[in-house]
Each structure stands twice: as C-alpha cells, then as structure tokens.
N, C-alpha and C positions, 0 to 999 in steps of 0.2 A: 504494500500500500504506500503510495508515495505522497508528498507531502506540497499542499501547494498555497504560497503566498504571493501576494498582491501586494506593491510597493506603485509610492507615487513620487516621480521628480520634476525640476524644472527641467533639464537636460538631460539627456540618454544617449551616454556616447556605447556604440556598438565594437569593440573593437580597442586592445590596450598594448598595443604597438605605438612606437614615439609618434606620432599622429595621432592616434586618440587618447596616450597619457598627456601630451600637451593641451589636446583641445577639453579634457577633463578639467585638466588642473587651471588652466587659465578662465572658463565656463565659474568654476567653483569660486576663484578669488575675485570674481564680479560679481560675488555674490548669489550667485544659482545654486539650488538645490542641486545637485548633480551625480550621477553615477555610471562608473565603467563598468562595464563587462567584456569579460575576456576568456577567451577559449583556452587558456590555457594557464599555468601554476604560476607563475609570472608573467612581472609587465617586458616590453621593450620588444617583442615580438622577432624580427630579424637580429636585433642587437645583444638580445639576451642570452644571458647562458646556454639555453637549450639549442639553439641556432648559429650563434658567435659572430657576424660581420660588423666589424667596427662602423661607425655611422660615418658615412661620408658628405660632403661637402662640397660647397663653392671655394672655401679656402686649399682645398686639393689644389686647386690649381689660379687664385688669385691670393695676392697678399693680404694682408687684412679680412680677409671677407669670410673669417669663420662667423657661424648664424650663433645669433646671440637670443636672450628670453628664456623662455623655461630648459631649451634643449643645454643651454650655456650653464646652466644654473647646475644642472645635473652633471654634464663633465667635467665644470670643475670639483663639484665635490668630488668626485669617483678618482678623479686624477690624484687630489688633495689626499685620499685614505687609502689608497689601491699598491698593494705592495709588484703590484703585476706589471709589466710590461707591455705595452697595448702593441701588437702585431696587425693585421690589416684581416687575418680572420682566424678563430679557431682559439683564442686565448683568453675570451672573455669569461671574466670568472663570476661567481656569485655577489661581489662587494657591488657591480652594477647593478643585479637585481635588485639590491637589499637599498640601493642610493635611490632607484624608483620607490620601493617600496616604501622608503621613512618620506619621501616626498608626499606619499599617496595618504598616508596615516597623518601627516601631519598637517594639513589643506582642510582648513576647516571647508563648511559644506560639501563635503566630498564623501561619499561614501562608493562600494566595489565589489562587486563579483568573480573572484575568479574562479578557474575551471568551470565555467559556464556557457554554453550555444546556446547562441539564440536558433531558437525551431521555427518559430512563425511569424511574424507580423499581420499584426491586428491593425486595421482600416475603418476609420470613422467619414466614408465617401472617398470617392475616388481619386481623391486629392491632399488626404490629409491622414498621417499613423498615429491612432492614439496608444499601442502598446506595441509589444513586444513581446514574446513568448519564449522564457529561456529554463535549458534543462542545466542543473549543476549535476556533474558528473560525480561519481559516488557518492552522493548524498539523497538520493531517490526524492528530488527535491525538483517542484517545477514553480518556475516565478511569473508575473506579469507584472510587467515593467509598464509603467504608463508614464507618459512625460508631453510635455509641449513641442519641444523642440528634440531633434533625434540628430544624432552626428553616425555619419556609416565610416567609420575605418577598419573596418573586417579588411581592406586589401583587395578579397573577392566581392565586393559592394553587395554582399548578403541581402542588406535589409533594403537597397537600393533595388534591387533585383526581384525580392519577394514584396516590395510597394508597388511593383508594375512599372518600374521607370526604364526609361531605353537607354540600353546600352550595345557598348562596343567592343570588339573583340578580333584582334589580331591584326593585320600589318596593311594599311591603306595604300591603294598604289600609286604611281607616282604623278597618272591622270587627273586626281581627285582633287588636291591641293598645290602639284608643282612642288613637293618638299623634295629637296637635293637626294636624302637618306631613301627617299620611298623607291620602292622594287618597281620595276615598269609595270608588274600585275600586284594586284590586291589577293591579298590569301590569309588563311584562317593561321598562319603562324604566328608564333610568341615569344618570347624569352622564355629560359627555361627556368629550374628552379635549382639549384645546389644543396649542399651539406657539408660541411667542414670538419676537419680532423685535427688532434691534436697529437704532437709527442713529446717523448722526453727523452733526455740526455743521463742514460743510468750509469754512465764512468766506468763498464767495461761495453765488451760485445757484448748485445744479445742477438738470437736468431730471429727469425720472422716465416711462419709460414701457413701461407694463405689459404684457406677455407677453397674445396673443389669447385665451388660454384662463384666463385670469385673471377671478373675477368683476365684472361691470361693477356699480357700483353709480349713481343715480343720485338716489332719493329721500332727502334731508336724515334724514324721517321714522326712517327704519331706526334709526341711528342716537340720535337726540336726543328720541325718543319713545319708544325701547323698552328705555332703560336703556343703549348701549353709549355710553359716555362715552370721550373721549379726557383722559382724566387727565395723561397723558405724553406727549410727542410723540417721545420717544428711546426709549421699551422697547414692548415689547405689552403687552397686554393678554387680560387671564384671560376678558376674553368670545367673543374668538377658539377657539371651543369648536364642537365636534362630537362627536354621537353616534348617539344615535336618527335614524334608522332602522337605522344599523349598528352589529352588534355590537363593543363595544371591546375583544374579542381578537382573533374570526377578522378580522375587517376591518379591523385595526388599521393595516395599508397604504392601504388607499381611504381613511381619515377620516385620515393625513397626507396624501397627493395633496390632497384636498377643503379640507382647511387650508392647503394650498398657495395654492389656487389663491386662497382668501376673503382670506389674508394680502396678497399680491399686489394684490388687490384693495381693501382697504380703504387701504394705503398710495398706492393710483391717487387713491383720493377724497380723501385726506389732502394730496397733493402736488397735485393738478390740479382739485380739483370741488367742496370743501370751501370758499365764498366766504369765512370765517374764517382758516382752517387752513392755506388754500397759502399764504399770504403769512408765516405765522406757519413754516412748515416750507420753505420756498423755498430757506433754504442748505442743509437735512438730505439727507442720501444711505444707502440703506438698508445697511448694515453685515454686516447678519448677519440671517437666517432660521433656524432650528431645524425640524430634520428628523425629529423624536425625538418621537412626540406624549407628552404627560402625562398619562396618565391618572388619573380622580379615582375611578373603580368599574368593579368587574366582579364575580368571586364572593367570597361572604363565607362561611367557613369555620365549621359551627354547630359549638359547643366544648360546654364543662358550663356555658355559662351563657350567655344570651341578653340581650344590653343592647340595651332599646328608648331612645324619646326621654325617657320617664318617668324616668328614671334619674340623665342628667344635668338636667336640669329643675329633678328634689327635692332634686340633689343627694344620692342615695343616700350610704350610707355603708357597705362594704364591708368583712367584716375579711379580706381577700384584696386589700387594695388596693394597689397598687405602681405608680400614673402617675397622672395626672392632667391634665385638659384643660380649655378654658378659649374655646373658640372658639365660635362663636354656631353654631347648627343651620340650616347654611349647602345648601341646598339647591339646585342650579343646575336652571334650567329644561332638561327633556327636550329636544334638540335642539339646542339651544344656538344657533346664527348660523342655524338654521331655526327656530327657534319665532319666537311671534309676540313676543316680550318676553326681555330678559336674566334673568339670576335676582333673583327678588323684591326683595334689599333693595338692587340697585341699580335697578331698573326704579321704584321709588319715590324714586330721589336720594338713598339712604342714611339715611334720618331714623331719626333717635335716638328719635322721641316715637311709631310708628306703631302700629296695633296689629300689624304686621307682628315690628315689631324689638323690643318687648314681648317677645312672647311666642318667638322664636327667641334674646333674650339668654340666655346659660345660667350656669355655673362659679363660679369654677372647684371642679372634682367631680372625684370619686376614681373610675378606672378598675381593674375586680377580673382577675386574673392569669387567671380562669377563662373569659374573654372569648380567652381567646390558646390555650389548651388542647382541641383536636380533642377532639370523644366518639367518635369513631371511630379512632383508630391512638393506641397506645399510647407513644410514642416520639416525639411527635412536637407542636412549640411554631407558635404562627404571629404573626408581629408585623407589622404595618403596616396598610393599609388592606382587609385581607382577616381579618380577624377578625370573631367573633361577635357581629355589630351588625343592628337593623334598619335598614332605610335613612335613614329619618331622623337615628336613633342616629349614622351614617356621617358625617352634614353637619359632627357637629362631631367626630368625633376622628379622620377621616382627615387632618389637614393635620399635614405632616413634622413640627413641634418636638413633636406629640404623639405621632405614633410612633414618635420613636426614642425618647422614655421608656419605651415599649412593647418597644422592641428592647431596652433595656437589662435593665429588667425579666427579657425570655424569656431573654437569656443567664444572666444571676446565677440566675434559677430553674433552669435545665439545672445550672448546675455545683451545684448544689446536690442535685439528683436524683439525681446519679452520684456527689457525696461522700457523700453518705446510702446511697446503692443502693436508691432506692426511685425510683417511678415519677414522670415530671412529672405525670401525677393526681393525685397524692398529695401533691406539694406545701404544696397550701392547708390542708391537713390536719395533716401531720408538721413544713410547719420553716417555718410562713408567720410566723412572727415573725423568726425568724432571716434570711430572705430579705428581708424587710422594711427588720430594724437595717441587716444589708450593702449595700442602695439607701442608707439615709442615708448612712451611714458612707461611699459613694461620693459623694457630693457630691447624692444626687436629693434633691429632696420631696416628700412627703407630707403631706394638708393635716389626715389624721386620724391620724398617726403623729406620735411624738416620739422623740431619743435615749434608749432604756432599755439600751443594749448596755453588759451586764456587765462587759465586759472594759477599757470606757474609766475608766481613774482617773481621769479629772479630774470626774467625775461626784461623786466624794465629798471632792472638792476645794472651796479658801476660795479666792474671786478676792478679786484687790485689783489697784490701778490706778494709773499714777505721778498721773492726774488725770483727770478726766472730765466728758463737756459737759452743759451742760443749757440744756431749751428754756425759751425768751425770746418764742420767738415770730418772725415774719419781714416782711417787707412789702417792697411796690413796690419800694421803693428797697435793697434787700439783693444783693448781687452773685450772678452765676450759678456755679456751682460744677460745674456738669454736666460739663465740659469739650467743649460743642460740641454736644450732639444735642438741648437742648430746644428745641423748634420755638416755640416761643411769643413774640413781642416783647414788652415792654414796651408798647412805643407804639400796639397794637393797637387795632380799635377798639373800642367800648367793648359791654358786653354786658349787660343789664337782667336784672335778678334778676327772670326772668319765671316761675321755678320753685324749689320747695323746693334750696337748695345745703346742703351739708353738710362739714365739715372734722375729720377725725382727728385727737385731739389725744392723746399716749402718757402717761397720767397715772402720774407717778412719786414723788408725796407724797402724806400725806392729807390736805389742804386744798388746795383754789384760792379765793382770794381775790377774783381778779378778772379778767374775759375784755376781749380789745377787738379789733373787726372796724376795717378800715380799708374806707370807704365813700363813694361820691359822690351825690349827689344834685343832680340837674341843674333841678330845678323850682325855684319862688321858695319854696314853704312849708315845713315841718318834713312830714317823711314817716316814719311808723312803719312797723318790721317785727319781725314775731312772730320768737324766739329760742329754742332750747333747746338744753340739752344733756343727750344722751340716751347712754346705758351699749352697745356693741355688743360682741358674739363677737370679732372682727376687722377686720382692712382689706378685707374682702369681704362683710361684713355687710351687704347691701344691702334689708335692708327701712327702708321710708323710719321707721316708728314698733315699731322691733323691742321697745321696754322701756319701759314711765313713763318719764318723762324724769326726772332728777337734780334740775334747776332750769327754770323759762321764765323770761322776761320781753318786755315790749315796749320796743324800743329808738326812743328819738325819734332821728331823723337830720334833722340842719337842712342848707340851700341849703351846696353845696358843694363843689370836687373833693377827694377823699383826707383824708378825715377819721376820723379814728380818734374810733370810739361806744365807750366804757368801758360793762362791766357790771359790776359788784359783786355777783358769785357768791354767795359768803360757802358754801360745801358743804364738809362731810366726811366723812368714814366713818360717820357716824351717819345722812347723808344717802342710801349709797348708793356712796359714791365710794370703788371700791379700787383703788391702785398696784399696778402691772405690767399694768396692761390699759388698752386703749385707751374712749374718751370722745368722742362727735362734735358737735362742734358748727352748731344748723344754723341757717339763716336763711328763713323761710319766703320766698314770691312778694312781691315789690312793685317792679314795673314801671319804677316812677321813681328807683329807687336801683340800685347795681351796688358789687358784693363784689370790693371786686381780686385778682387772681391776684400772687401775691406774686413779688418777683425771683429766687428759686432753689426747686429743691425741697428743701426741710427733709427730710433720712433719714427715714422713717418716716412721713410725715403727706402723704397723700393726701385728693382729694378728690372730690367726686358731687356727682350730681343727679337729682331725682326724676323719673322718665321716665315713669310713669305707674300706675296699677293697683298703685300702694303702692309700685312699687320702686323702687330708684336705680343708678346705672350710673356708670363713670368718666366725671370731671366733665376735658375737656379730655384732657390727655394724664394726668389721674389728679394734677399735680401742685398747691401749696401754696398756698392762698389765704393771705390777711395776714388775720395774727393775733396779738395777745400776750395771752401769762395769766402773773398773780402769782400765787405765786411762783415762782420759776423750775423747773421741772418737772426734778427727776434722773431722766433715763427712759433715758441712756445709760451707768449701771451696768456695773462690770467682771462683775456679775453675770447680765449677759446672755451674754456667752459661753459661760455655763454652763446655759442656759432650752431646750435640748433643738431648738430649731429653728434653722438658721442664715441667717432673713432675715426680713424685718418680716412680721410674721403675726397673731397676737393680740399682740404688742407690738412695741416697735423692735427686738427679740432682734442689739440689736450693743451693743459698748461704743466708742465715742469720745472722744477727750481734750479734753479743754478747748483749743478753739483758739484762745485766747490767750496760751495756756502755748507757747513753740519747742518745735521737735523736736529729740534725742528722748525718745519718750514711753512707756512700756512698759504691758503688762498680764501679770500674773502669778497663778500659781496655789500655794498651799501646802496642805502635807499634816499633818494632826497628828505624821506617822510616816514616816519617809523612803521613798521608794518606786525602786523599779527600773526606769526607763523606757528603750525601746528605740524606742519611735515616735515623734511627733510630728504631728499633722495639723491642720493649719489650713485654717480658713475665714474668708475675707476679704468685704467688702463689694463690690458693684459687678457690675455687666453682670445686672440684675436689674429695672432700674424699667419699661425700655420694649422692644420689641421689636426682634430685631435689627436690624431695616432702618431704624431710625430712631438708628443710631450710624456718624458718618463717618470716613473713614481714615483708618488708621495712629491707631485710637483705643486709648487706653489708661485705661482705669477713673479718674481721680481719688482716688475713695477707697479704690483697692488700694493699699498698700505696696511700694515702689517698692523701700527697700533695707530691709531687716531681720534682727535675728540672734536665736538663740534660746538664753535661756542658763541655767544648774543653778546654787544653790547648795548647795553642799557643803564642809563643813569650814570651815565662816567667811567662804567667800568667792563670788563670783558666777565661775563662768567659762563663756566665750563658746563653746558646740557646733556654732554653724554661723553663717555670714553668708551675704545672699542679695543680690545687688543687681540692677540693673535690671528687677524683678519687673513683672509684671502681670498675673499671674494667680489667680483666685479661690482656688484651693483648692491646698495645697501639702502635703507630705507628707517629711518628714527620718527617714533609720532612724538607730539606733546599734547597731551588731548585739553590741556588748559590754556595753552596757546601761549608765546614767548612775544610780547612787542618789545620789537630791535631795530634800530635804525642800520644796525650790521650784522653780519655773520661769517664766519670762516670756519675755516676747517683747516687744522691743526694737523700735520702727519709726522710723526716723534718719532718712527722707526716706517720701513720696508718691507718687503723679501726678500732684500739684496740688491735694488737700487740704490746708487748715491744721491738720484735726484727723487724726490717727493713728484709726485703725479696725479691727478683729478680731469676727467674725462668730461663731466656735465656736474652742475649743480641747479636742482629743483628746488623750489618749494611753495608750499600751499598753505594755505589756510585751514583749520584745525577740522572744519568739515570735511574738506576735501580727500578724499580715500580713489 
C-alpha cells in the first residue's frame, strides 16, 4: 500500500541538475515558496559524483568570463574545502555534492525531493499545469506537487513534453536556417551520451583484465587517427560517447551497458595493448566506473523565440537578455565510439588556426529569456539543455556553467511573474529591466546590461580611496600573484611571433608617452616588427583591425634575449585616446622574434592572437604579455567600483590600492547629504580569469579580502558596522535592519589571500527595506 501526499508551492522546478539547483535557489531567495525534485540521490546532475564532468564555461576559452551568481557561489566554496584536484572528468568527489546540498538546506523557502520522477503532469486547460505527479523511489510514496509556476530542467523536457508542448529533436539541415555547422540534410541524429572512469596510482604494478564481453580493441588507428586522444590516464574521457543508433531516452539503459562494455575496453588497451601507455599506466588500477550516462541532447522545447547558430556567431544583442555563453559551437560527431572520427575539433588535434575552429569560435553572446519560455503552456519556464535552440545553436550553450545562468535566470523571472501576477510570457514585456537589475544585483553578468537599479545609492555616490594602483606595466621577471592555477612556466619554451599578438592595455590618463614590449630575437641581425595601437569595445573585442589605429610604428629589435624595444607614443585625446576604456597593443608576425609572456597576470590586461579570417582568440591562457607604458596608467580608480559592471569588461571596472602602501587600505563612498543605509553588498575581485578546473585545492582567490570591516561616519567620527574575517568569497552582503544614517562609508580591507594590493569590484547599497 503506498502512501500519497499533496504538497503546494509557489514554484516547481522539475529537475536538480545546475539549471534547476540555480533556478530553485535563486526562485526561493525572491522569496517563493519553492521546490526541486530530482530523479536522483543528489543534486548537480552531469557534475555530480555519480556522472563526474566538470562544469564548463565561456571562461574555457575567454579571459574573464567565468559565469558568476549562484553557479560562482558554489565553486568557490567547493574549491575553498575540496582536498581534490579538479581534472576535466571522472574526479569529482562527494564534497561537490554535499556544497549543493548545504546550499539547498540552507535557502530558506526552499524545500526538495530527491530520488523522485515525476510520472504525470496534471492540466488545468490546455494551457496551463496545475501539478505534477511524482513517485519517490523506495519509499512506496506518490506526491502531487501543485505550484503556479513550473520550471522543466529534467534535460529531457519531461514535463514540457507531457504538457503537450512542441518540440524538437535532432540535427536541422542546413536549408532550414543557413547555419554554417548544419549537415546539407536534416536527420533525426544527436549527441550522444558518455560515462567517465576513474583511476589510481597504487605505487607498484597491478594487472588488469577485462571482462569477455568487454570491447576488444586492437587497431592503434581507432584511437590516434580519429581524434580519441588519451589526455589523462587517471579520469575519462568525453569521447567515451554513445548514441546514434539509439535513442538517448528510451534506450538510455542499452547506450550505458554499451559504454560499459567500450569503457572496459578501452582501459584493456590502455593497460595491456597500448605499446606507449601500458608501461606508462602499469601501477594504475581502475577506481571507479560511472553508471549514470550524460547526456548532451534529446528534445528541445520551441519557446517564443528560436536561437539558431546565427545568433551567437553575431553575437546578437537581445533586450531580453539574462545569461550568456561563451563556448565554441561544439558539435560531437553522431555516434560517437561508432562513427568513423571523434568530434571535429579534436579529430583535427584541437588547432587554434583551422578553418574548423575559425568558424565554431563564438562569444561571448547574450542569451534572450525567450529561449527558456514554452509557446505552448502558459505557466511554465524551461532551463538547461532543452530549451529553444537549433542544434547547432545546442553545441554551444548546453555545457553546465551556461545553464545554470539559464536556471538562475528562469527562477528570478518566475518570482517575478507571481510578484507582478502577470504571466512568464509576459515577462520580456512588463518587468524585463527589472529582472535584469535583480541578475546583476545577484552577483550574474551581462555583457549588454549595466547597474541602472534605482534603489542602489551609491550610484549617486563620490568614491575616494585611502590609495590606489597604477599600471607600470609587467614582464618576465614580475612574480606570480595567481596563487597557484596559472599553468604557464617561465622557463617554457620559446614561441615565435608567427602571428599578429595583441595586448590590453586599460588607459586611465590622456597621454601615453611611451610603450615598451620586452622581446628576443635569436638571429645575428636587427629584425623589425610592425606595431600599433589600436582603440577596442572591450576585452572580447576580437576583430584583429576593429578601428584606425591611434598610432603604428616599426620597431627595430636587435640580436638578443629579453630586451625591452621603447616606442615613443607621444598620443592624446586629440589623437583618439580616451581614459576608462581599454587600448590594445599589437605586434604584427615576424618569425624571428618572440613577445614574452610576462611573470603574473596584470588585473585586467589580457591577451590574443590572430587566428585567422580577421579574428583573434585568447592568446594562451588569455594572460599578460610584458609591457610598460609612461606614464603610469591610473586605471585602478576608487571610481571603478562605481562603472556599473563588477569585472574587467570595457575597462578594469575594480579599484586596487597601491601595493606599496601596507594594509590596511580602504575605499569609500560619500554623499553630499547623509543617507539611511540598511544594506550593504559587495563585490570582490577573483574566481573570474580562468575556468574552474584550472584552480587547485583548498584555493582561495588572492585578490579576495581575506578580513574586512565596513564602516559609517556619523557625527564626527568613523564607526566600525561589521568585521568579516577569514573571507573568500566574491560577493558579500551585510543588513542593518535599523538603518545607519552616514554621510560616508568604506570598507576597510586589513588582510588578503595573498595580494599586496586591497581590491573591491562594486559597492551597493540600499535602504533598510530594500532586500
């Protein structure tokens, strides 16, 4: 006899994969009654333990642009506590699941389901879900879920599918839209779906031998011809993939068994047949297998708005825009461990210069709300990898760090829909600025939004700052400041300026005087290279000749290692040259000379290279080539805290102090007219430049604020409203529910994580009602 209860909520998100833990958690801190259900024993769905894919990103492959908001919240704690090593798949351990879970437990209005399918969907007219029918597995327990508003991130749009809505399903051809990616026919193919392995390193031999029914492989070719590389010998790998011929729901048991048996088998060749690799893997013993495939497609849910590959491409621009993505139009070949080749840009060895990786580089590009909004059931949101995308469109914005800006997004728009009482149609219509400011104001970005939110006074605030840095410029010999995750040595070997390179530099006066690249030149003669410096949008500005240049010149470089070429600029505002925006400086091709990558990354000043067909791409891991310019550039202003965006974008948008000054260091804000403040919200630098998996344990940001206090003056004097210490996290938030009238405020930063310089990203604040 089974047991059945009825539960009622504002919100009912389907689905507890990082798109619908984000759109839960964010639905709930707007105050909505709200609850997840999830088909499975934990949250994070691909990410999780049971699956293991690290969550990927726009910051893969742009500087800056790791997705910030709830998903940011969550890796840095994980980062912060996590004795583990983050690999790119196969190594995620429980301390992720348990950082969602204290997330979930501790969100007020939030309540959860797990190990629970939803079975049915219940229909109040043909347009509208008032429940949901779910079975919790071992517990002979069936619930009805009733709610206002429903979010589908089941992945397989479950609830989208059983409300009647249309959807889409497999690879549109290239008639239909003209997308570059699209096959000349249309066909029912799809990505497929993986499973990840893990090993270990037990410090002698062990043997390995594989199960009869395990694929035997034998041909080297498979392998080393058709793209599946062994990158790692302790995690899997993503081309451990199945799908076509089977479908990725109903058969979604056969293509695990089939990955079973290919898993099994590929570590047989890895350990015994591989004449490289067994000797190389001879003490490894297989640890862990994953039973849980991943799937990367199945239906996509058509909304009020259809995004093809055109879109991110041009970069559209959206006034419905609330996420954004940033990952290349990542298309994996039909079939996967059956086709005849892995997917394209590793079946080419990953090149940077191909017309391949040309034309699938994308971002990062503004994703519209309308994309997540069913045209068939009124009531009803959908976030993750089943939204209204063509397929190619899918390549780049199904990987997790995109849709759970997606999930946060559909949450903040639901409690919006139900504070309003108006429809999630209606949305993009009635309150898409307002749901906009409350993504920034939660910590997200937006590359075509800035802070306009009425209610924040420091908006009509003076910053001022006990001190503040300015670029000098960096080179080779500058120590690393990263604390740990830039991959890059020194002593590397050396790399011939075989293509246009280019370097950010944040111009914060109106004159520059004079540039100097530090460069070697390994031949007996003087070698010239063409120069300029050219005006861009931003740090993602990547047309190689987006504007006349400011200045050229040709620089002679003589027989050398590490030599600093002087130019004598001589520009200023009359030339072209305005402060608070950024400036690149570039160095065309010449073979015989090489541009050093400088010893730390300078905040703000990344850099490119021209990859082909005009454009440019992140140059390395995006970070600082050597460079000085006179005079010393003030481009870290207390008045950046106040530039509407809180991370380097169109300019360094942080203030830093001088770090030659000790700490500590403050930055502050004054008002002509004292004001009433009851909030406080800060944004800190840091967990921004590179993508998570390229930050190791138990990390803690450097340029986050380690201890700090935040403090009013009033009546003559400054006094202390709060101290924080052991901090590491980006974004912080202090109430005062009686309210502080101050005619000032700063924040105090007494210690680091190992910056010299004190750092502050944005400063908010509100009024004592204001939440």
């Amino acid at each position: 006899m089974s047991v059945s209860i009825k539960e009622q909520y504002d919100v009912v998100v389907c689905g507890g994969g990082l798109a619908g833990f984000c759109a839960a958690v964010a639905a709930a801190r707007q105050g909505m009654n709200t609850c997840i259900i999830q088909d499975r024993p934990v949250f994070g769905g691909n990410s999780s333990s049971e699956i293991r894919v690290t969550p990927h990103g726009a910051a893969q492959f742009h500087a800056y642009a790791r997705e910030t908001g709830i998903i940011s919240e969550l890796l840095a704690e994980e980062r912060a506590a996590n004795h583990e090593k983050v690999r790119e798949n196969g190594w995620t351990n429980s301390v992720w699941d348990m950082t969602m879970y204290d997330m979930a437990m501790s969100t007020p209005n939030l309540a959860f389901h797990l190990n629970s399918t939803v079975t049915e969907v219940v229909m109040d007219g043909p347009r509208k879900i008032s429940a949901v029918k779910v079975k919790i597995a071992g517990a002979e327990t069936e619930l009805t879920v009733q709610g206002k508003v429903f979010i589908d991130s089941t992945g397989d749009g479950v609830v989208a599918d059983k409300a009647g809505c249309e959807w889409r399903w497999g690879t549109e051809g290239r008639d239909e839209f003209g997308e570059p990616h699209a096959p000349s026919r249309a066909s029912k193919d799809t990505m497929g779906s993986s499973i990840h392995f893990r090993a270990k390193d037990m410090g002698r031999p062990v043997p390995f031998r594989a199960p009869e029914w395990a694929v035997k492989h034998e041909d080297p070719a498979y392998f080393y011809k058709q793209g599946r590389h062994f990158y790692d010998l302790v995690s899997g790998y993503w081309w451990i993939e199945i799908g076509v011929p089977w479908n990725t729901i109903y058969d979604n048991e056969q293509i695990r068994h089939e990955l079973t048996r290919h898993t099994l088998g590929i570590w047989d060749w890895i350990k015994n047949r591989d004449p490289e690799l067994k000797e190389k893997a001879a003490n490894y013993a297989l640890d862990w297998i994953g039973q849980v495939p991943g799937k990367r497609e199945s239906r996509r849910i058509i909304g009020r708005y259809f995004m093809t590959e055109h879109d991110p491409a041009n970069k559209t621009v959206f006034p419905d825009e609330i996420a954004y993505g940033g990952w290349f139009i990542d298309l994996h070949t039909a079939g996967g461990l059956l086709a005849p080749t892995a997917e394209p840009a590793s079946a080419e060895g990953y090149s940077e210069t191909s017309d391949y990786a040309i034309k699938s580089y994308c971002g990062p590009y503004g994703i519209p709300l309308r994309i997540m909004i069913p045209k068939d059931v009124d009531n009803l949101l959908t976030a993750g990898r089943n939204v209204s995308v063509s397929h190619a469109a899918l390549g780049t914005v199904r990987v997790m760090a995109t849709t759970a800006l997606m999930g946060q997004a559909a949450g903040t728009a639901a409690a919006f829909a139900l504070r309003n009482g108006i429809g999630v149609a209606d949305v993009p219509d009635a309150c898409m600025t307002e749901v906009q400011q409350r993504l920034l104001r939660d910590g997200c970005f937006l590359p075509n939004v800035r802070n306009e939110d009425p209610g924040d006074m420091a908006r009509v605030a003076h910053a001022e700052a006990s001190s503040a840095a300015s670029v000098y410029g960096v080179g080779p010999e500058s120590s690393d400041r990263t604390g740990g995750f830039r991959p890059f040595a020194l002593e590397e070997t050396a790399e011939p300026l075989t293509c246009r390179r280019g370097q950010w530099i944040a111009v914060g006066a109106e004159e520059i005087h004079a540039l100097a690249v530090c460069l070697s030149n390994g031949t007996d003669s003087v070698q010239k290279v063409e120069a300029a410096l050219v005006p861009v949008d931003h740090i993602w500005d990547y047309r190689a000749e987006p504007y006349p240049p400011l200045a050229t010149a040709t620089l002679d470089v003589p027989p050398g290692n590490k030599v600093w070429i002087e130019w004598p600029v001589m520009i200023g505002a009359d030339d072209g040259l305005v402060p608070g925006t950024y400036a690149r400086l570039d160095l065309m091709a010449n073979p015989n000379v090489e541009w050093h990558m400088a010893g730390t990354i300078l905040p703000g000043h990344v850099s490119a290279f021209e990859m082909g067909a005009g454009r440019m791409r992140r140059y390395r891991d995006g970070g600082t080539l050597s460079f000085r310019i006179d005079p010393p550039q003030p481009s870290y202003g207390a008045s950046n805290v106040l530039s509407g965006v809180a991370r380097p974008y169109d300019f360094t948008n942080v203030w830093r102090s001088d770090p030659a000054r000790p700490l500590p260091q403050w930055i502050g804000l004054q008002w002509e007219t004292p004001r009433r403040i009851g909030r406080v919200e800060l944004a800190f630098p840091g967990h921004l430049f590179r993508e998570y998996h390229g930050y190791p344990p138990f990390y803690r940001d450097p340029q986050c604020p380690k201890e700090y206090a935040v403090e009013a003056y009033a009546n003559g004097e400054w006094r202390e409203l709060v101290r924080v210490r052991d901090n590491f996290r980006q974004r912080r938030a202090h109430d005062f529910p009686n309210g502080v009238f101050a005619s000032r405020l700063r924040v105090v930063v007494y210690a680091t994580n190992g910056d010299p310089s004190a750092a502050v990203s944005e400063i908010r604040c509100y009024a004592p009602e204001s939440r």
